[in-house]
TORKOL-4160 file (C-alpha; in steps of 0.2 Angstrom, whole numbers, padded with zeros to 4 digits, m for minus):
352
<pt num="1" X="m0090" Y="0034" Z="m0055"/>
<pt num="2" X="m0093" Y="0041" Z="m0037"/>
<pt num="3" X="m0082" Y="0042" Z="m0024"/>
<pt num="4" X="m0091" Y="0028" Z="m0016"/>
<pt num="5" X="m0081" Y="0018" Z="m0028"/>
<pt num="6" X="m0068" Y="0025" Z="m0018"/>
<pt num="7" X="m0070" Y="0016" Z="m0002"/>
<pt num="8" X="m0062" Y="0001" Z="0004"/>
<pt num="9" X="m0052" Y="0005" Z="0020"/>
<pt num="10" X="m0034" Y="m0003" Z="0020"/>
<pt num="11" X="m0023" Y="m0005" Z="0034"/>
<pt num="12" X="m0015" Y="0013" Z="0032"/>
<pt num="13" X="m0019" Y="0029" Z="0021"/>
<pt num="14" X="m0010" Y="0031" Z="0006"/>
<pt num="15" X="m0002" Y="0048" Z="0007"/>
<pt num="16" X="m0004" Y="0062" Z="m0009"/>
<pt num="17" X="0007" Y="0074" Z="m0011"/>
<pt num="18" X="m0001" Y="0090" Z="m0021"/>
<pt num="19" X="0014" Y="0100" Z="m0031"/>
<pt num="20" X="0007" Y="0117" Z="m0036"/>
<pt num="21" X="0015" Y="0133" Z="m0042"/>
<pt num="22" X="0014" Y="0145" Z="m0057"/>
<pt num="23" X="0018" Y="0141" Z="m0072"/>
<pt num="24" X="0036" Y="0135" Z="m0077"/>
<pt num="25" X="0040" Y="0136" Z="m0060"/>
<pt num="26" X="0050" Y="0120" Z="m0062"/>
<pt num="27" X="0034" Y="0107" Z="m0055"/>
<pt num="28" X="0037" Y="0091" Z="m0068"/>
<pt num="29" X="0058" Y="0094" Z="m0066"/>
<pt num="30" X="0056" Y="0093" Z="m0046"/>
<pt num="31" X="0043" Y="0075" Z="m0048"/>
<pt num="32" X="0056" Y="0069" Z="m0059"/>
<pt num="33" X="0070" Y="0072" Z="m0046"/>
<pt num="34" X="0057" Y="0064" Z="m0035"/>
<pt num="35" X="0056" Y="0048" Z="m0045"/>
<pt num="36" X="0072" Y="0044" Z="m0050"/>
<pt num="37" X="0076" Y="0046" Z="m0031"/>
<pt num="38" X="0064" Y="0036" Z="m0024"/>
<pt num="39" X="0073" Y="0022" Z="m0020"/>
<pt num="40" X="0062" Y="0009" Z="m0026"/>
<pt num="41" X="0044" Y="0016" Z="m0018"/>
<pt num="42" X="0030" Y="0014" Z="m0028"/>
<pt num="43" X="0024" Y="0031" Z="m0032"/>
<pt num="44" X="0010" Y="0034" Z="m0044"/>
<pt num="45" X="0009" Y="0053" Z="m0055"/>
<pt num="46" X="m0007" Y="0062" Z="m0060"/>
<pt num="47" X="m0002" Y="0076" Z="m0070"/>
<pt num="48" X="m0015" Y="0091" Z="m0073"/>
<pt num="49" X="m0012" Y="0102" Z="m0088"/>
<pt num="50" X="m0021" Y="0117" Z="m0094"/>
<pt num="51" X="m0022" Y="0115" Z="m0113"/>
<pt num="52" X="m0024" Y="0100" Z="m0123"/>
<pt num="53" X="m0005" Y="0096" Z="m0127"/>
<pt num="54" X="0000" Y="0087" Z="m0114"/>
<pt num="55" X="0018" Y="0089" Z="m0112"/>
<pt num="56" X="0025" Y="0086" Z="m0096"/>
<pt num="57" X="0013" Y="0070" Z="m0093"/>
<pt num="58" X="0024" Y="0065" Z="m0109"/>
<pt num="59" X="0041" Y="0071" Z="m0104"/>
<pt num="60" X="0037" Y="0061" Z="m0088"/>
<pt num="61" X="0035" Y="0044" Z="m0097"/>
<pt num="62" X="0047" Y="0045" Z="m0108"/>
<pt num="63" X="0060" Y="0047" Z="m0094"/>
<pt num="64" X="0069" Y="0030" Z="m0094"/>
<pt num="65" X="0070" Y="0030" Z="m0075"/>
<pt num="66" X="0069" Y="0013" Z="m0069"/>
<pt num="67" X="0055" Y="0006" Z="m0060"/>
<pt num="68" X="0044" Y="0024" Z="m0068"/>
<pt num="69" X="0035" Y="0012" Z="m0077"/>
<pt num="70" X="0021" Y="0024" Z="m0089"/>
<pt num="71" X="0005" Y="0015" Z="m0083"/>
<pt num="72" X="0010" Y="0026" Z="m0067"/>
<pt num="73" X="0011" Y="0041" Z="m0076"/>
<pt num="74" X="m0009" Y="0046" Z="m0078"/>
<pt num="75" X="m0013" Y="0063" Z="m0088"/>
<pt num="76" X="m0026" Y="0075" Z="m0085"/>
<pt num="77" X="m0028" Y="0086" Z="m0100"/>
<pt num="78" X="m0040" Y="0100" Z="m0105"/>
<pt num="79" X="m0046" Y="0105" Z="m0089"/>
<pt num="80" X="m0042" Y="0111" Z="m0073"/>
<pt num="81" X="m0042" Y="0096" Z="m0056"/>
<pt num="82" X="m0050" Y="0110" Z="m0046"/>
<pt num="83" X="m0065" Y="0113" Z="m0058"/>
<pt num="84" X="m0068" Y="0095" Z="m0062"/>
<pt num="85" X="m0063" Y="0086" Z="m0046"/>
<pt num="86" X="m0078" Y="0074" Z="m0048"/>
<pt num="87" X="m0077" Y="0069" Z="m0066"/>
<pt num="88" X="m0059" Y="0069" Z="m0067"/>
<pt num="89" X="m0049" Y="0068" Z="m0049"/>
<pt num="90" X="m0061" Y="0054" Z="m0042"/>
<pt num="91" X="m0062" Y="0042" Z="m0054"/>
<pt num="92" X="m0045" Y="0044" Z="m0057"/>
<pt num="93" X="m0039" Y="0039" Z="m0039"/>
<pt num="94" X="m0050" Y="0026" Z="m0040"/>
<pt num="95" X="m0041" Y="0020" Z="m0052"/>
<pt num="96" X="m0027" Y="0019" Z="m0044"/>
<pt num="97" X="m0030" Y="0011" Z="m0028"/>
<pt num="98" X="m0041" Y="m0001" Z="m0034"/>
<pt num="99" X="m0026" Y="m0010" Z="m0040"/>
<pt num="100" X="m0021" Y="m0026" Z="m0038"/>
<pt num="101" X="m0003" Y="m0017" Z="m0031"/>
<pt num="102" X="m0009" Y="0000" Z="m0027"/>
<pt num="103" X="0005" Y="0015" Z="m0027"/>
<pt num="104" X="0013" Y="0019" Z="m0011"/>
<pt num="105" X="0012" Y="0036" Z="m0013"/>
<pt num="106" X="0003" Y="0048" Z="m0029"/>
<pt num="107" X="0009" Y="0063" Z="m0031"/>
<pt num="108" X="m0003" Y="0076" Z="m0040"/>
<pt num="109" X="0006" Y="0090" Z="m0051"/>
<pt num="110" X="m0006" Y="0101" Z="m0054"/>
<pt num="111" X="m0009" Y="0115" Z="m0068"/>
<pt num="112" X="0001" Y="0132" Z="m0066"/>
<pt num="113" X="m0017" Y="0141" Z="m0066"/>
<pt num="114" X="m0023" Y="0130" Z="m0053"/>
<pt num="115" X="m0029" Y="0133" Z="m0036"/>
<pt num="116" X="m0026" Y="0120" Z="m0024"/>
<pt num="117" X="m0037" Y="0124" Z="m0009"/>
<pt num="118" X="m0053" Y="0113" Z="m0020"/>
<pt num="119" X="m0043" Y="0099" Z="m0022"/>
<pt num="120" X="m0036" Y="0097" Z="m0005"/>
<pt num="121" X="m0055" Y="0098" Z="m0001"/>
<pt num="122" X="m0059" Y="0081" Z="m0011"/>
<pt num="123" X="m0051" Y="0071" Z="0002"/>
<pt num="124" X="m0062" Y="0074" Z="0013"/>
<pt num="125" X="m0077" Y="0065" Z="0003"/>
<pt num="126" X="m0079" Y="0050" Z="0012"/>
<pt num="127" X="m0074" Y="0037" Z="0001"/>
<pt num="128" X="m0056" Y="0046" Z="m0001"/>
<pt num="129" X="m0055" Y="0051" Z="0018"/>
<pt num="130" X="m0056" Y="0033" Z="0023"/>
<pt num="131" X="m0043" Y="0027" Z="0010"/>
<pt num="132" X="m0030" Y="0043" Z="0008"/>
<pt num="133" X="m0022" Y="0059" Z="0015"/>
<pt num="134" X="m0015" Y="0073" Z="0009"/>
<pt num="135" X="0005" Y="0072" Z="0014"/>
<pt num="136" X="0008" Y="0089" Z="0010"/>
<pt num="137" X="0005" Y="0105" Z="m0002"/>
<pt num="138" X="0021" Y="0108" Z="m0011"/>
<pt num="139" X="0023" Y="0126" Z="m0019"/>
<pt num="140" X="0037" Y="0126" Z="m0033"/>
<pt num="141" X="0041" Y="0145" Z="m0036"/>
<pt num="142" X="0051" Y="0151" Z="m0050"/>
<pt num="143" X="0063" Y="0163" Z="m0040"/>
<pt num="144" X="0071" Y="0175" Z="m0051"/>
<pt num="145" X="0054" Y="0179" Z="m0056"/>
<pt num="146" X="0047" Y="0182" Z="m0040"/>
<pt num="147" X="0062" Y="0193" Z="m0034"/>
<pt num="148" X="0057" Y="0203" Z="m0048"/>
<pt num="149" X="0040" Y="0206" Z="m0042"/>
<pt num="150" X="0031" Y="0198" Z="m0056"/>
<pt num="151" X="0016" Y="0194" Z="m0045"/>
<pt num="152" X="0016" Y="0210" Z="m0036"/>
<pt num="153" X="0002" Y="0221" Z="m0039"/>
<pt num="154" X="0006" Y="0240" Z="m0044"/>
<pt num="155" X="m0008" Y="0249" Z="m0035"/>
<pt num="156" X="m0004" Y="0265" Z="m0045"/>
<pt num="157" X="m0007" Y="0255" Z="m0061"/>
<pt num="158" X="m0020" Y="0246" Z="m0054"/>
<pt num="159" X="m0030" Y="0262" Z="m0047"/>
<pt num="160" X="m0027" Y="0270" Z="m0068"/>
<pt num="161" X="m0036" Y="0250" Z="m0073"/>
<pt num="162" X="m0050" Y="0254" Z="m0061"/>
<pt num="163" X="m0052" Y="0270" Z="m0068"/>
<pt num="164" X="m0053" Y="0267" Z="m0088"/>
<pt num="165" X="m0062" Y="0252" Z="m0085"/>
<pt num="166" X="m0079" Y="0252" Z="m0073"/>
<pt num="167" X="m0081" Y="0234" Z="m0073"/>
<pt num="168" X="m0066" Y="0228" Z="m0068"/>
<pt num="169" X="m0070" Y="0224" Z="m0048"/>
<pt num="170" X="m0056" Y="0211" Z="m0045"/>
<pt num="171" X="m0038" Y="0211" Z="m0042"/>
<pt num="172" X="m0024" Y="0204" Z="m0054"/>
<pt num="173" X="m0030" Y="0186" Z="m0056"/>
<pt num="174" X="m0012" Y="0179" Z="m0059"/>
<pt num="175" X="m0010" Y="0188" Z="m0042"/>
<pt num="176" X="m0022" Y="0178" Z="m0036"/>
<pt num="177" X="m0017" Y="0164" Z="m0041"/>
<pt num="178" X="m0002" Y="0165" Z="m0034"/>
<pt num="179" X="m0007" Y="0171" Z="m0016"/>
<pt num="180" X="m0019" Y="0155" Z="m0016"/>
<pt num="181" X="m0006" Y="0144" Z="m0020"/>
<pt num="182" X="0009" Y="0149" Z="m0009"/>
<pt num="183" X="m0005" Y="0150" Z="0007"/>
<pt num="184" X="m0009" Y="0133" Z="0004"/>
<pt num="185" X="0008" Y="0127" Z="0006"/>
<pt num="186" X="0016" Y="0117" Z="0018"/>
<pt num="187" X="0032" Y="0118" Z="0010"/>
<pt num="188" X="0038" Y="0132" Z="m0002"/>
<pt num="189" X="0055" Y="0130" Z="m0013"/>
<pt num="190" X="0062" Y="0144" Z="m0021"/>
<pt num="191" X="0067" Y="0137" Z="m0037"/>
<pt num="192" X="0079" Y="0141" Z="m0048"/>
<pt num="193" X="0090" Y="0147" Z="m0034"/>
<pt num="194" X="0108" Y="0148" Z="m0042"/>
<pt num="195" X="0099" Y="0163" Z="m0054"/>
<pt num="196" X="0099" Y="0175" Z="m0038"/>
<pt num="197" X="0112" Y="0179" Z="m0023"/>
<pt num="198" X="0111" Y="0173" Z="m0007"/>
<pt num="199" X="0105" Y="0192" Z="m0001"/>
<pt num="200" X="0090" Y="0193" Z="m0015"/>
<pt num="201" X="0083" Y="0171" Z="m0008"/>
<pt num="202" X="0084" Y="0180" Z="0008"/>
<pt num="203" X="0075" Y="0194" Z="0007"/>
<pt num="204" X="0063" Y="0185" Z="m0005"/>
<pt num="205" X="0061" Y="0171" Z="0009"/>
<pt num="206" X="0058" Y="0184" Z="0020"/>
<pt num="207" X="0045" Y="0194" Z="0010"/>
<pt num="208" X="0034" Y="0176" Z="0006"/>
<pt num="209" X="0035" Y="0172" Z="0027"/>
<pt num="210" X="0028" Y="0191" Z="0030"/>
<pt num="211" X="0015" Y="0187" Z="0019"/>
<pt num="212" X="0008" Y="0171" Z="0023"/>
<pt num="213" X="m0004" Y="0169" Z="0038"/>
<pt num="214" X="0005" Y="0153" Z="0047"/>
<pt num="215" X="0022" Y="0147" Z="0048"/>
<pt num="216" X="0027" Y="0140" Z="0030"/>
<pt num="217" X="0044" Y="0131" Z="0029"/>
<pt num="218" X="0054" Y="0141" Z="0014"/>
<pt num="219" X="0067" Y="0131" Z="0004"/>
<pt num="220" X="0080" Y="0137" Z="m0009"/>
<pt num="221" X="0084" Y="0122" Z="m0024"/>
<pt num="222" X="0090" Y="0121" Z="m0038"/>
<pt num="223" X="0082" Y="0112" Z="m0053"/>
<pt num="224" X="0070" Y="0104" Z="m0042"/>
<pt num="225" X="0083" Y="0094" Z="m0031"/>
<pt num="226" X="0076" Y="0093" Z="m0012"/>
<pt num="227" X="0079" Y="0074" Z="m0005"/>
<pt num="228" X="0064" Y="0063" Z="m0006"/>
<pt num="229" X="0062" Y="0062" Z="0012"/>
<pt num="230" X="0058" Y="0078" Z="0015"/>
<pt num="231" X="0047" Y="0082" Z="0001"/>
<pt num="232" X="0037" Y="0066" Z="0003"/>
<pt num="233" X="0038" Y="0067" Z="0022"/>
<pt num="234" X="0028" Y="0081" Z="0027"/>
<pt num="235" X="0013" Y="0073" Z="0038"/>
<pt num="236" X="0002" Y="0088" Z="0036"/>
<pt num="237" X="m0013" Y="0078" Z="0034"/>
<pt num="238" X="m0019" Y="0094" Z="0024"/>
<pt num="239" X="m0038" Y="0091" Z="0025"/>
<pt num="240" X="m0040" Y="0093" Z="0042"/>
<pt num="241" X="m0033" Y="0111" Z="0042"/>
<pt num="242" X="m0042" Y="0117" Z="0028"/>
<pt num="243" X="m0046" Y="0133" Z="0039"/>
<pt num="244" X="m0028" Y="0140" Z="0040"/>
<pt num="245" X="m0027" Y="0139" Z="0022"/>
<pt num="246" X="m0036" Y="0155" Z="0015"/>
<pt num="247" X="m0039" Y="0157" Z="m0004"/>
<pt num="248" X="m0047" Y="0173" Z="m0012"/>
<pt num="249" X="m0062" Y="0162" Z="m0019"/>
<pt num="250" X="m0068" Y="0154" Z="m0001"/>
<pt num="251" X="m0082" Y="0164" Z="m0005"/>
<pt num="252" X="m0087" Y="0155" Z="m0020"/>
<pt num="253" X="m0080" Y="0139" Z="m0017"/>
<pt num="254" X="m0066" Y="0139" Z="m0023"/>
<pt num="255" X="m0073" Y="0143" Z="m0041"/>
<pt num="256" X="m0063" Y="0155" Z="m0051"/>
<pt num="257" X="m0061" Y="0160" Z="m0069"/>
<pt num="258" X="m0050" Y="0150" Z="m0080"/>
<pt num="259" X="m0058" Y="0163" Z="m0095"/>
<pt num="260" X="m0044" Y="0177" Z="m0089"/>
<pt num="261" X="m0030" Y="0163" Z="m0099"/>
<pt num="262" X="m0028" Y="0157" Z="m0118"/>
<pt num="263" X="m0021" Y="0143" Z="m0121"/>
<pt num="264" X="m0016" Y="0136" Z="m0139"/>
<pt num="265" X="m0007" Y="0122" Z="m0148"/>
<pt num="266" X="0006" Y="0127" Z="m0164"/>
<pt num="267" X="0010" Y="0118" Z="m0177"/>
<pt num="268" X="0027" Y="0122" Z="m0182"/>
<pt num="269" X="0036" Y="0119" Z="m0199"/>
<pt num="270" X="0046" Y="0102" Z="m0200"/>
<pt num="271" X="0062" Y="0110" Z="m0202"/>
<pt num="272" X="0060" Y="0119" Z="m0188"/>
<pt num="273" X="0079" Y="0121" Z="m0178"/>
<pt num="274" X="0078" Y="0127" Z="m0159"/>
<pt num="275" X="0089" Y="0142" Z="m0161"/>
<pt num="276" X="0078" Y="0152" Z="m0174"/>
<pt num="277" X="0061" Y="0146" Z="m0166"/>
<pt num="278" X="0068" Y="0152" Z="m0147"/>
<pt num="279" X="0075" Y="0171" Z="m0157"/>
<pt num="280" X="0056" Y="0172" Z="m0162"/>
<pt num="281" X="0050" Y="0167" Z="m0145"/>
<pt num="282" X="0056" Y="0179" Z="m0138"/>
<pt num="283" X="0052" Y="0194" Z="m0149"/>
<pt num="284" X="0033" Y="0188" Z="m0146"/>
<pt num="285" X="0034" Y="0185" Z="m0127"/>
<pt num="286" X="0039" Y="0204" Z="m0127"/>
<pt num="287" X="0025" Y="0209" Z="m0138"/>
<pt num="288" X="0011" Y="0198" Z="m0133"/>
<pt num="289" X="0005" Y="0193" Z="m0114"/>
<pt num="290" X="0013" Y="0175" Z="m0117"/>
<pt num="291" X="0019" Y="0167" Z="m0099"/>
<pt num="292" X="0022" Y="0150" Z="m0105"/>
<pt num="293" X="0030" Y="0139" Z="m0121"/>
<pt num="294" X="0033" Y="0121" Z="m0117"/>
<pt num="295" X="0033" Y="0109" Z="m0133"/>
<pt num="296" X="0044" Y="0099" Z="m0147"/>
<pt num="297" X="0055" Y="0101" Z="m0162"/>
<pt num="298" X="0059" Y="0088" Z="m0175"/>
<pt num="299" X="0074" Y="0096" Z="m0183"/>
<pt num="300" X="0079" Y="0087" Z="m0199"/>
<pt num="301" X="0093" Y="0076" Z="m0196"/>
<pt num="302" X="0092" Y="0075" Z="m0177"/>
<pt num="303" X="0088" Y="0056" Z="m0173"/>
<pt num="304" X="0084" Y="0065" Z="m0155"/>
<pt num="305" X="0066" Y="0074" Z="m0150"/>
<pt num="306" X="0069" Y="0093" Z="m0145"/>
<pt num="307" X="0063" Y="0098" Z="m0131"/>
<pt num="308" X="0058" Y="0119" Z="m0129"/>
<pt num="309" X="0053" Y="0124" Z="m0111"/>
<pt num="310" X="0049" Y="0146" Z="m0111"/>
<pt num="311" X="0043" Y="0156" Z="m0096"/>
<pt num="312" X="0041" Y="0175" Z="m0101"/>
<pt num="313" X="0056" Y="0178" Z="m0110"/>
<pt num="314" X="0067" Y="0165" Z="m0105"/>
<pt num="315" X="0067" Y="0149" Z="m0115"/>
<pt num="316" X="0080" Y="0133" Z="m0118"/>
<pt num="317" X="0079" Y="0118" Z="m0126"/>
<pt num="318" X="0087" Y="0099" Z="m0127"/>
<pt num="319" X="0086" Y="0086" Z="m0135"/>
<pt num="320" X="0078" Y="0071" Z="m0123"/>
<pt num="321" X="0075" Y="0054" Z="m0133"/>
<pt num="322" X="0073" Y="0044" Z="m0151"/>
<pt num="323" X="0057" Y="0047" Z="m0160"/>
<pt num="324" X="0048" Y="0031" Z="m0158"/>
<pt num="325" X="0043" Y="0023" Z="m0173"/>
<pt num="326" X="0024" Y="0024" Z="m0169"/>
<pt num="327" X="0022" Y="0041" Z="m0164"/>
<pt num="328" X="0024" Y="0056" Z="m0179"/>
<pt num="329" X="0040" Y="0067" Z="m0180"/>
<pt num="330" X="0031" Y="0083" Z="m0180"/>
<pt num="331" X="0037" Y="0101" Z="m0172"/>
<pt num="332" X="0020" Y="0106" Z="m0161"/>
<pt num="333" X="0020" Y="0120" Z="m0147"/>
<pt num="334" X="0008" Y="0123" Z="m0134"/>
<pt num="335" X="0006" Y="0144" Z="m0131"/>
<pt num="336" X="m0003" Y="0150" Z="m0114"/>
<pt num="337" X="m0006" Y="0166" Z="m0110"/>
<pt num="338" X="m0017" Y="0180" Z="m0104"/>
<pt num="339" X="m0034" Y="0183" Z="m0111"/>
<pt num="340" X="m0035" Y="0190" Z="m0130"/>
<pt num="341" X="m0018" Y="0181" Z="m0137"/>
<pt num="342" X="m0017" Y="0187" Z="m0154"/>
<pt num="343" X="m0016" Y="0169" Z="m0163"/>
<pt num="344" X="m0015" Y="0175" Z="m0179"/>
<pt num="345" X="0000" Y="0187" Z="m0177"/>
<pt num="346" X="0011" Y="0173" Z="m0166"/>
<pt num="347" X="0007" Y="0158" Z="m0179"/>
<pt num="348" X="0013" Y="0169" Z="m0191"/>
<pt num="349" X="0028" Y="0174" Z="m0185"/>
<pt num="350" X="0035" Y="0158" Z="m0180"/>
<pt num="351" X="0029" Y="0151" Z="m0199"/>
<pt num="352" X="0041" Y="0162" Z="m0203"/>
């Protein structure tokens, strides 16, 4: 499908918002907070994931919120909107608005390895200009993280890098990535705000504002909680100010490598129980280059699903709905992580 399938002006452009940030920033629990507050709005969600598991396009439409209805939750799974924009994003919004009761607003969560700049870009093909606009760029940081300079290049260990290895000519892609993401942003939240003190958001707000090349409004929240009004009231029409949005891959694009990541599913033993596989999880975040663990559990004599949500070496778990009868009981986890995982070594440890 084309984007000329696309086109069929309406009265009005349907606003998109795009939710971007790194990965388990807290992107599906701020849309979630977003529909259960929206107050009878018809909001459609495309949901990108990197891996083939797609977990939070399933946490989202088992979410019993009334009037999320699952034929508005749409997954994209196994590759990346800003690599596939014409196979997967076009057709998709097409979808959509070809309706016979189109959405009133979509919003896009994208992967955490995504980079949002090629995506604000496919508005402007003709089809989607005359029919939709971007709203606003939404970056979800996870803020304790970032406080702790986990995206902050060492440019003493970056220089020893350079040194050992001669074909290394970029910087730190998850640097990258990052950067690309927060300067395409219309609207930063700090999440995860009641981890830090008011003096570490404020210097962190104040080191993101130095950074970025225009004025970016900066938000502290907690578990994604921002009122509806002002995430989905931006106005940015993003498209038309594509210039002022720099990413490190303008050069090419936006093109870049999703090869620097790995990204697997587990299969975990039935009796699995959330306390021993998280004390595992753990021991191999600190071991291996693993930045995210998202998945289930099935714990033997829990009627309940188990939810496990890890970034780096923080991980926590709950128990979110019935197994429904026509779907399997089974404990499966989805690993991603830096180029050259060791598989072998982290399926065994947590078969263990």
């Amino acid at each position: 499908m084309s984007s000329a399938n696309i086109a069929n002006s309406g009265p009005g452009k349907i606003p998109a918002t795009i939710i971007t940030g790194f990965l388990g920033a807290g992107k599906t629990t701020l849309v979630r907070h977003a529909l259960e507050h929206a107050g009878g709005r018809r909001i459609a969600v495309i949901v990108n994931e990197f891996g083939a598991l797609g977990i939070d396009g399933e946490l989202l439409k088992s979410c019993g919120i009334p009037g999320c209805a699952e034929e508005n939750i749409v997954e994209l799974a196994n590759g990346c909107l800003c690599c596939t924009v014409a196979e997967d994003f076009l057709p998709t919004m097409a979808a959509l608005l070809d309706r016979p009761v189109p959405p009133e607003h979509i919003l896009i969560e994208t992967s955490g390895l995504a980079l949002p700049k090629p995506l604000i870009k496919a508005f402007n093909w003709p089809g989607v200009r005359a029919r939709m606009t971007v709203d606003g760029v939404v970056a979800v940081l996870d803020a304790p993280a970032v406080a702790g300079g986990r995206f902050a290049d060492d440019p003493a260990a970056l220089a020893a890098q350079r040194e050992a290895d001669p074909a290394l000519d970029h910087d730190n892609p998850l640097a990258e990535v990052f950067e690309d993401q927060i300067n395409a942003a219309d609207l930063i939240l700090l999440n995860k705000a009641d981890l830090l003190d008011a003096r570490a958001l404020a210097a962190l707000a104040a080191e993101l504002a130095a950074k970025i090349p225009r004025a970016v409004k900066i938000l502290s929240v907690a578990q994604g909680k921002i009122d509806p009004a002002v995430l989905l009231g931006l106005f940015a029409q993003a498209e038309d100010d594509l210039a002022a949005r720099p990413s490190h891959h303008d050069s090419v694009d936006g093109a870049h490598e999703h090869d620097d990541f790995d990204s697997f599913v587990l299969d975990l033993p039935a009796t699995a129980e959330p306390d021993p596989v998280i004390a595992r999880l753990r021991g191999l975040a600190e071991r291996h280059d693993i930045l995210r663990v998202k998945g289930f559990l099935a714990p033997p004599g829990k009627v309940l699903r188990c939810v496990i949500q890890g970034v780096g070496t923080r991980f926590q778990y709950h128990f979110d709905r019935p197994w429904r009868a026509d779907e399997p009981r089974r404990a499966r986890l989805v690993v991603i992580g830096q180029r050259g995982l060791d598989r072998a070594a982290i399926a065994t440890a947590l078969a263990g």
